[in-house]
C-alpha positions as CSV (number, residue, x, y, z in Angstrom):
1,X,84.6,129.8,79.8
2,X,87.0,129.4,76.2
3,X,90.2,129.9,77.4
4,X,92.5,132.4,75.7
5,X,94.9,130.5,74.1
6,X,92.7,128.4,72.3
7,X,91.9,131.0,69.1
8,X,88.6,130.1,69.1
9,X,87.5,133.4,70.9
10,X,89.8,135.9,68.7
11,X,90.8,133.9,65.2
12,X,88.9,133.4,61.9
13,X,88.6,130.0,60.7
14,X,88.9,129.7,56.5
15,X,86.8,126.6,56.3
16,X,87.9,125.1,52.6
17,X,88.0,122.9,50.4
18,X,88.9,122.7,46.6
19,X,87.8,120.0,43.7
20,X,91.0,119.0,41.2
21,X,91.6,117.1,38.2
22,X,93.7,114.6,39.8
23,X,96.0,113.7,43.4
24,X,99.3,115.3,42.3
25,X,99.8,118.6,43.0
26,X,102.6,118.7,40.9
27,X,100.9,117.3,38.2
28,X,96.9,118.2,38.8
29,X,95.5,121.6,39.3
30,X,92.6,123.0,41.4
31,X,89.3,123.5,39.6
32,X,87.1,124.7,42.1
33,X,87.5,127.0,45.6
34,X,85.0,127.0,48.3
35,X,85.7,128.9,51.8
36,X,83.5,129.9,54.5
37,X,84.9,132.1,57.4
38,X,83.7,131.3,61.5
39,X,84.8,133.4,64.1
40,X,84.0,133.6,67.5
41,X,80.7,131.0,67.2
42,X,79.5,132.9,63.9
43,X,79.8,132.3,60.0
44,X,81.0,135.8,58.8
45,X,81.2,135.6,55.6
46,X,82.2,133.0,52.3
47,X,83.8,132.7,49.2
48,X,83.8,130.4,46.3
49,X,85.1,129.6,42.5
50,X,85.1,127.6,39.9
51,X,88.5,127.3,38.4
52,X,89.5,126.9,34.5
53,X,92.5,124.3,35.4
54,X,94.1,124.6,31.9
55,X,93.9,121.3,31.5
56,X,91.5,118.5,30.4
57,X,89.2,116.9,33.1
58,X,89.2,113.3,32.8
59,X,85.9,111.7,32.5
60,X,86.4,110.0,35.7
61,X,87.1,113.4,37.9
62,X,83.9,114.5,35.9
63,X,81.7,111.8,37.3
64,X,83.2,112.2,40.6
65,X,82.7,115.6,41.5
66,X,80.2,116.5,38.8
67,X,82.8,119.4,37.2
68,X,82.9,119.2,33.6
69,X,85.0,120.7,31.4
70,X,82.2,122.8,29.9
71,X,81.5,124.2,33.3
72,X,85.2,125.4,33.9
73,X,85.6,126.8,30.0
74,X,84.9,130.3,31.0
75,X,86.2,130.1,34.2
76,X,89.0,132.2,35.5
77,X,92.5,130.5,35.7
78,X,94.3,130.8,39.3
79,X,96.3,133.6,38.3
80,X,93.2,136.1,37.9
81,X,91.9,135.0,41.6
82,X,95.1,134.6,43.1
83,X,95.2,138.2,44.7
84,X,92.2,137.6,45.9
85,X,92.2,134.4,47.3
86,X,95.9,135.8,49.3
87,X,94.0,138.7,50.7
88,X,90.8,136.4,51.7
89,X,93.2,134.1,53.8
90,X,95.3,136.5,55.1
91,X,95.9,136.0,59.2
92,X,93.1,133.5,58.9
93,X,93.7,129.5,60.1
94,X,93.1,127.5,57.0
95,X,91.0,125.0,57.7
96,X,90.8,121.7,55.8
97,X,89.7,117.8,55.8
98,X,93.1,116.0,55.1
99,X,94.4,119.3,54.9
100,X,97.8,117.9,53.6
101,X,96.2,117.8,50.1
102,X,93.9,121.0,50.3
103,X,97.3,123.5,51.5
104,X,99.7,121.8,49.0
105,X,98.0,122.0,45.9
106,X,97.2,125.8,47.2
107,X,100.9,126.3,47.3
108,X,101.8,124.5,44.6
109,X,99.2,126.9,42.5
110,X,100.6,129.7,44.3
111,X,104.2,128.3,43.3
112,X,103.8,128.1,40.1
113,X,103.4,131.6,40.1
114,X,106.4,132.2,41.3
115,X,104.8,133.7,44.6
116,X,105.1,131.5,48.1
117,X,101.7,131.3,50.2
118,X,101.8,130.3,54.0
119,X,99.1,129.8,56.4
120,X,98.5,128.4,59.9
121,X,96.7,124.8,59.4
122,X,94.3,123.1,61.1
123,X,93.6,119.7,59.9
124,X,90.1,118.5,60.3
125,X,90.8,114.6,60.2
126,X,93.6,115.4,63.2
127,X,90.9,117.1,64.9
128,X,88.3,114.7,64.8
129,X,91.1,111.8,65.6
130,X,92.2,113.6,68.6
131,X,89.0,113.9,70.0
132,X,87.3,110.9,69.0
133,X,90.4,108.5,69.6
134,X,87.8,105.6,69.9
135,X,87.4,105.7,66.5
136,X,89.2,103.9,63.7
137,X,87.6,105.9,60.9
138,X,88.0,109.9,60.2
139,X,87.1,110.5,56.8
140,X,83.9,112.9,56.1
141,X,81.2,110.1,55.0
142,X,82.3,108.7,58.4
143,X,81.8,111.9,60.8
144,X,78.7,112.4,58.9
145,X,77.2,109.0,59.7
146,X,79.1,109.0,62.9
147,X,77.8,112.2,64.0
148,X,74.3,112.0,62.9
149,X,75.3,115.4,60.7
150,X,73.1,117.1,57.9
151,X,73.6,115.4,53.8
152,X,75.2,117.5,51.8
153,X,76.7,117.6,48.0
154,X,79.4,115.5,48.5
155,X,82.9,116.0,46.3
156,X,82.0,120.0,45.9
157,X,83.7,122.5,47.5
158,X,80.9,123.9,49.4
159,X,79.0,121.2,50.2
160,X,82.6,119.6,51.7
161,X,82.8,123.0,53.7
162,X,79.7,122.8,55.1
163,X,80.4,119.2,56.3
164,X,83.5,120.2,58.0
165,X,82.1,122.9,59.7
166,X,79.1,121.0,60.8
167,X,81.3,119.0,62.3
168,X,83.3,121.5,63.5
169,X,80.4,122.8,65.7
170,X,79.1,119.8,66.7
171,X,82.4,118.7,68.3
172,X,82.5,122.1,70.3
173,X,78.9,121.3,71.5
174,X,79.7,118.1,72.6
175,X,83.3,118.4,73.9
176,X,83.1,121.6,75.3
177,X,85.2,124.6,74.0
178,X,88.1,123.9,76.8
179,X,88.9,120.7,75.4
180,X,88.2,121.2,71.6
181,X,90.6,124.7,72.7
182,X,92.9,122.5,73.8
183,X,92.9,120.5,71.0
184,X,93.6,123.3,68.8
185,X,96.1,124.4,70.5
186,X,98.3,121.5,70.6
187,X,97.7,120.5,66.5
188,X,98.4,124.6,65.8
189,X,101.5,125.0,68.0
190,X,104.5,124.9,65.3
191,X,107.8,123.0,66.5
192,X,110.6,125.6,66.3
193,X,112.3,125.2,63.3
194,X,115.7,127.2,61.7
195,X,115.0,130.2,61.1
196,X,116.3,130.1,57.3
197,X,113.0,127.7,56.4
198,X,109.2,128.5,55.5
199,X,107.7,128.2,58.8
200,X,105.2,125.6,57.0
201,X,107.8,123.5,56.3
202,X,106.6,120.4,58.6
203,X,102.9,120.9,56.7
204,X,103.6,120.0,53.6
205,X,106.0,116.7,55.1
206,X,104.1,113.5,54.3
207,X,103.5,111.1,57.6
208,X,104.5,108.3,55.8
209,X,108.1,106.3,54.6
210,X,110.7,107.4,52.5
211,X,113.8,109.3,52.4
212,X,114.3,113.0,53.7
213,X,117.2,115.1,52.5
214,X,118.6,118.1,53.8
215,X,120.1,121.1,52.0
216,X,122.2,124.4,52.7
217,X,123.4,127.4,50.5
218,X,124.1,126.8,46.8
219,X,122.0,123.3,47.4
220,X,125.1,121.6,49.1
221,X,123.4,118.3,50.4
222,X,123.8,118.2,54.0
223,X,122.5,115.1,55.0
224,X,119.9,112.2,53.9
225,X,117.9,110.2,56.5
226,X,115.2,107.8,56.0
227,X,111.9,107.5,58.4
228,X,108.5,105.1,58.3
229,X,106.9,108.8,59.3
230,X,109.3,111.4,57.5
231,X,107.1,114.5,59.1
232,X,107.8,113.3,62.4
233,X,111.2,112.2,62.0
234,X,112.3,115.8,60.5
235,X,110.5,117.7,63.3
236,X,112.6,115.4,65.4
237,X,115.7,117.2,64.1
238,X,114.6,120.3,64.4
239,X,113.7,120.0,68.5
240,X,116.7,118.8,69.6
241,X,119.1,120.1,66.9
242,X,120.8,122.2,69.8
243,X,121.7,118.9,71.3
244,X,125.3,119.0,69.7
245,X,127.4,120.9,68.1
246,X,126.8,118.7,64.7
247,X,123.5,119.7,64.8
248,X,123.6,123.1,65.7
249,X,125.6,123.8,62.6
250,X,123.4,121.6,60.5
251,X,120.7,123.6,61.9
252,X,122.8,127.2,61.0
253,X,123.7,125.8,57.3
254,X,120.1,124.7,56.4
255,X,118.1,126.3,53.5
256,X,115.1,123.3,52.5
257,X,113.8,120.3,52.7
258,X,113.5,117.4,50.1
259,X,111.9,113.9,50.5
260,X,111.0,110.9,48.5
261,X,108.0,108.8,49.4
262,X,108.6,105.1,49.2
263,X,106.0,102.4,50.0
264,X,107.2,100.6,53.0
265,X,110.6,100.5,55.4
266,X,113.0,98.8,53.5
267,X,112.2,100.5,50.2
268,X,113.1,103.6,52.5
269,X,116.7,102.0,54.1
270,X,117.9,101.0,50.6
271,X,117.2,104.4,49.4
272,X,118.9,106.0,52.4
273,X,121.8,103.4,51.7
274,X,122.2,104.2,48.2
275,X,121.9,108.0,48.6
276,X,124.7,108.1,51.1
277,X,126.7,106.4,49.1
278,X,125.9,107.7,45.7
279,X,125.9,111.4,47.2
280,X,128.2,111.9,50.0
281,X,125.8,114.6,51.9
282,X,128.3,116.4,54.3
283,X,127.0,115.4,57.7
284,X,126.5,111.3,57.5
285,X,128.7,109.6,58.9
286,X,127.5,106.4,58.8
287,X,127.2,104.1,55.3
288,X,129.5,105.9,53.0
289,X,130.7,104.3,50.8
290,X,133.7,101.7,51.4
291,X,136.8,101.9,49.0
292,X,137.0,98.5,48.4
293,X,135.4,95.2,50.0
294,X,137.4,92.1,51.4
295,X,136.5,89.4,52.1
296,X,138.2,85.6,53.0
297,X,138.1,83.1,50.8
298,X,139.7,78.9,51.7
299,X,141.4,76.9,49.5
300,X,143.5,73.3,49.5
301,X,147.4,73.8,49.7
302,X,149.5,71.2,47.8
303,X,149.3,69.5,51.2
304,X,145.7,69.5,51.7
305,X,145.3,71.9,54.0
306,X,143.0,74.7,54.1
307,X,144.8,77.9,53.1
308,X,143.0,82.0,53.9
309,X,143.6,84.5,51.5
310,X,142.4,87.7,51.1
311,X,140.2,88.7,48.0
312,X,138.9,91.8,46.7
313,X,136.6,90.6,43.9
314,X,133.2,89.0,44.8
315,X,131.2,86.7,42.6
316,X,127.9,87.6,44.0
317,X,126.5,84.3,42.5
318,X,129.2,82.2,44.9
319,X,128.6,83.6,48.2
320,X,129.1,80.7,49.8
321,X,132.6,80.4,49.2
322,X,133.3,83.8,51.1
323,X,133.5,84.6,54.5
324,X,133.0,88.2,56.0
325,X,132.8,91.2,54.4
326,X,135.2,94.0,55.0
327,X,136.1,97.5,54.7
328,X,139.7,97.0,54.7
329,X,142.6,94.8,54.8
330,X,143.4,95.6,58.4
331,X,140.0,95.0,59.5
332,X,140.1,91.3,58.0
333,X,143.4,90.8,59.2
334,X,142.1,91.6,62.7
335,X,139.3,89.0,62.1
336,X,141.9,86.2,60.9
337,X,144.1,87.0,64.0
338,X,140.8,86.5,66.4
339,X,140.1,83.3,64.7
340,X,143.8,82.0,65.0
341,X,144.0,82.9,68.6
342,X,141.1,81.5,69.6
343,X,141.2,78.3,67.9
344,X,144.5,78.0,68.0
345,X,144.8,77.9,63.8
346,X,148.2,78.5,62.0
347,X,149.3,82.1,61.8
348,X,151.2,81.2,58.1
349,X,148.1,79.2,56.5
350,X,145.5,82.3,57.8
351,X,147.5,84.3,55.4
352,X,149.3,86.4,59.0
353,X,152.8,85.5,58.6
354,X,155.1,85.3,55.1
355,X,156.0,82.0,53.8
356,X,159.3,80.6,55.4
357,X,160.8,77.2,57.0
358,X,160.2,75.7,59.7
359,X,157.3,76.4,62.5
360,X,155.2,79.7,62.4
361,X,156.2,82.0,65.4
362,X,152.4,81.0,66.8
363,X,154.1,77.4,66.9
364,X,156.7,78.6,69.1
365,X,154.5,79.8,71.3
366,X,152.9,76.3,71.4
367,X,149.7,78.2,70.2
368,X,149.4,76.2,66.9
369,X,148.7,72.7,66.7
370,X,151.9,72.0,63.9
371,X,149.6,71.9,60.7
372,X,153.0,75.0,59.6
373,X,154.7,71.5,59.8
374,X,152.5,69.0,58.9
375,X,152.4,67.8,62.0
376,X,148.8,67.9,62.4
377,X,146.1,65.7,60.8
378,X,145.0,67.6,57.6
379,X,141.3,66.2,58.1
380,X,141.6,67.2,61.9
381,X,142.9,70.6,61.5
382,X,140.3,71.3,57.7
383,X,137.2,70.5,60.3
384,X,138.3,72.6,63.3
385,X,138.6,75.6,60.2
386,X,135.7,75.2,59.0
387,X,134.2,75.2,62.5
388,X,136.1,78.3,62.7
389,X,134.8,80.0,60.3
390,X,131.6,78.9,60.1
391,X,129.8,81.8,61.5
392,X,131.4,84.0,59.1
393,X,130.2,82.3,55.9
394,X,128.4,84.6,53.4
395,X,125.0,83.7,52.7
396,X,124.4,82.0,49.5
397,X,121.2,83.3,47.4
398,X,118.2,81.2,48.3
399,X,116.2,81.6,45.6
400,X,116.7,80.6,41.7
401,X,116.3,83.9,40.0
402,X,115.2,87.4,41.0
403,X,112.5,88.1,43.5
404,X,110.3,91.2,44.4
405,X,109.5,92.3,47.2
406,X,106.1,93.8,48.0
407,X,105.4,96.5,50.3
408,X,102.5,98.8,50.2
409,X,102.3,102.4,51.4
410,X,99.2,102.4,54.1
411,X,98.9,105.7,53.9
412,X,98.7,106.2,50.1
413,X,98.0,102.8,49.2
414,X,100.9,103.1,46.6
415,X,103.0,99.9,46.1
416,X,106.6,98.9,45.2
417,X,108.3,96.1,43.9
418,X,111.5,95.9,45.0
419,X,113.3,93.6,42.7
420,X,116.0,91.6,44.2
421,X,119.2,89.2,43.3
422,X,122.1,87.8,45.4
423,X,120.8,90.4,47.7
424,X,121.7,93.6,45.5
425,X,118.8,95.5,44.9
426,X,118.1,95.8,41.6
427,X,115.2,97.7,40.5
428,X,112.1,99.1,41.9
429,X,108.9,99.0,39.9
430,X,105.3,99.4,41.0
431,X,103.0,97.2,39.9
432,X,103.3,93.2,38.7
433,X,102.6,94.1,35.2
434,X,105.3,96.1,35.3
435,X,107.5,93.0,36.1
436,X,106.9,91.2,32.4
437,X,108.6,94.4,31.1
438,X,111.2,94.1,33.3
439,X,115.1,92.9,32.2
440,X,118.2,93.1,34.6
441,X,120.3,92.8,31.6
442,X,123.0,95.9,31.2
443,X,121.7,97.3,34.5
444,X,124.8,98.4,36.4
445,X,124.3,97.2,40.1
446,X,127.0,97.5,43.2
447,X,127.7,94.5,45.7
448,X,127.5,96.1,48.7
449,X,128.2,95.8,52.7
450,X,125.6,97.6,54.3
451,X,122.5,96.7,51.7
452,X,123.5,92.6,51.4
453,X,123.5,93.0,55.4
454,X,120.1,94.5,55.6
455,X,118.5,92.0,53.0
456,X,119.7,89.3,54.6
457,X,118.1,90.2,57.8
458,X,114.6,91.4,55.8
459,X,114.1,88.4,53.8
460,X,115.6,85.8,56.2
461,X,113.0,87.0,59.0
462,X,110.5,87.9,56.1
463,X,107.6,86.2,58.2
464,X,108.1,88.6,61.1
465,X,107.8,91.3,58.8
466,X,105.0,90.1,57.0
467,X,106.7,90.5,53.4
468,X,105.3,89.0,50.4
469,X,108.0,87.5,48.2
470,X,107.3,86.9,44.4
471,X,109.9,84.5,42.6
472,X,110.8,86.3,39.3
473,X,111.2,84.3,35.9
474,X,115.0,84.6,34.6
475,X,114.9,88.2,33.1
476,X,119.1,88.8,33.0
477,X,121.9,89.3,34.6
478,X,122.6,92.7,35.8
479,X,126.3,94.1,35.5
480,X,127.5,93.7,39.3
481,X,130.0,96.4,40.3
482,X,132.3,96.5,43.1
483,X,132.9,99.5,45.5
């Protein structure tokens, strides 16, 4: 017995699939529709189109899905079919293989139209992976062969259709309609959302990394996070955005969703980074910004002793010769008075106490070893510094030049270079032909805290990450800022 909150007993299933000129649905447009509609263990009826996209078909998309441009010439354009297709779908579940791509270039049609479209998707791929978990692949040619399902006209929309819905009925014979209704019941159920978005707003969210912002009335910027699954990490906010008060009026002030895909992790954290920074969204807290970086810097008195002063401008390309970085005075100065008290250093020559005669007050105390006075050996009291303040010595570039760093987008196979000097990141450029195009020089770049922390940790532990590293010829030197 199907139980009754699976929909299979009371929906209509919109089985489709459409044929484009390209992958971008911002770019590309649809050039043929094919639906047919199930309901309740029958086929009740289908619809189908070719398309006039406006637009040349490559010769490539002609080949593969055997659409020419002299089939589509007396085709209609979406906006004669658009009615239509709206009132064919309506209360339906749209159905679709990757369904991702199928919805959003239905919307994005729709869109350009200046009309919204909204339907409750079922993805055939999530279907087929949540009951056939065993199983690595999910894409049709596999459930075909996998499933022992009929041949059909592969890369048309209604030979695609009939594929899915093979399939479709197959895995209710085989599974059972309670646990193919349970199925569908857990990828249809929508996580609650704030009321002010499209209720498809996690659809059309990709699964993969990049940078998610968030936006209220008159497209205030709200807040930027960064996920390796940007879908997941959004619907995240949304279930426990009651948690706090933050996040309930985040939640209130909301209005739509942005996002940029990036290939891998840290492309995504060094976008986040630069974002906060460049963009102030209202409800980060972390990252912004700092005013102005300090860091500590060691050099000889007349005496030979090693002297701390503060310093606000970094040489990038001398790293070395710094240790710590800062976002204030007071928090070095906290720093310098750590390291005096614990290894009993000079208060005077750490740059805590003015110049004046006789002993520093530390002295007094009979917390300094007398180096105020010369009273300790120079050589003596230089090593126990440097032993001091060893573990706060900025990391000196290990390369000669530039690098780039490859990561590659699993989901979409896309790939980015991130290009990378005295761990300011640079440029990002996607492919290594790209790269002998590429100069730094007059490129404005900032030296900063949180990005030169994370690069050190990426590219220091590289192997654990399992980065590929390209060493870059000399192509410039960028213009390095300071915050």
């Amino acid at each position: 017995m199907t139980s009754k909150s699976t929909d299979l007993e009371t929906s209509t299933f919109a089985f489709l699939d459409i044929e484009t000129t390209g992958g971008s649905s911002a770019r590309d447009r649809i050039t043929e529709i094919g639906i047919r509609f199930w309901r309740a263990g029958e086929v009740v009826g289908e619809w189908q189109t070719l398309l006039n996209p406006q637009t040349r078909i490559s010769p490539f998309i002609e080949r593969f899905t055997g659409i020419s441009n002299e089939m589509v010439a007396d085709a209609p354009v979406f906006e004669a079919i658009a009615d239509e297709l709206e009132a064919q779908l309506k209360g339906t579940i749209f159905v679709a293989h990757n369904a991702r791509f199928d919805y959003g270039f239905i919307k994005a049609e729709f869109r350009r139209l200046g009309r919204l479209f909204s339907a409750k998707v079922l993805c055939t791929v999530k279907l087929s992976r949540r009951l056939y978990p065993a199983f690595r692949r999910h894409n049709m040619d596999a459930l075909i062969e996998r499933h022992g399902l009929a041949q059909v006209q592969r890369h048309r929309a209604m030979g695609d259709v009939a594929a899915m819905l093979e399939f479709f009925t197959h895995a209710l014979a085989d599974k059972g309609p309670d646990v193919v209704g349970a199925a569908l019941k857990a990828l249809l159920q929508r996580p609650s959302i704030p009321s002010h978005l499209p209720l498809d707003t996690l659809d059309e969210l990709p699964r993969g990394p990049g940078v998610y912002r968030f936006y209220g009335e008159n497209d205030a910027l709200l807040y930027v996070g960064k996920s390796t699954n940007i879908a997941q990490r959004v619907a995240s906010h949304f279930s426990g955005d009651h948690n706090s008060t933050r996040g309930v009026r985040m939640s209130e002030s909301l209005r739509r969703v942005e996002w940029t895909e990036t290939a891998g992790e840290l492309g995504a954290l060094l976008l986040e980074l630069r974002q906060i920074k460049a963009l102030k969204p209202l409800f980060n807290r972390r990252s912004r910004a700092a005013k102005s970086l300090v860091s500590i810097e060691l050099a000889t008195t007349d005496a030979g002793y090693l002297q701390a002063r503060l310093v606000r401008e970094i040489q990038p390309h001398r790293l070395g010769d710094y240790y710590g970085l800062f976002r204030s005075k007071r928090d070095a100065e906290k720093a310098l008075s750590g390291i005096a008290a614990k290894n009993e250093l000079c208060n005077r020559l750490l740059g805590l106490e003015p110049e004046h005669e006789g002993p520093c007050f530390q002295r007094t105390l009979g917390r300094c070893k007398g180096a105020c006075e010369g009273h300790e050996d120079v050589v003596r009291y230089n090593l126990r510094v440097q032993i001091a303040f060893h573990a706060l010595r900025l990391n000196t570039w290990p390369w000669k030049g530039p690098v780039g760093v490859v990561e590659r987008n699993e989901f979409s196979g896309d790939t980015d270079i991130l290009v990378v000097y005295n761990w300011m990141h640079v440029a990002t450029v996607h492919s290594e032909e790209e790269l002998h195009d590429l100069t730094l020089r007059g490129q404005a770049v900032t030296f900063d805290l949180d990005s030169y922390k994370l690069l050190v940790k990426t590219l220091m532990g590289r192997d654990e990450r399992n980065l590929t590293v390209l060493e870059l010829p000399a192509v410039g030197e960028p213009d390095v800022l300071m915050p």
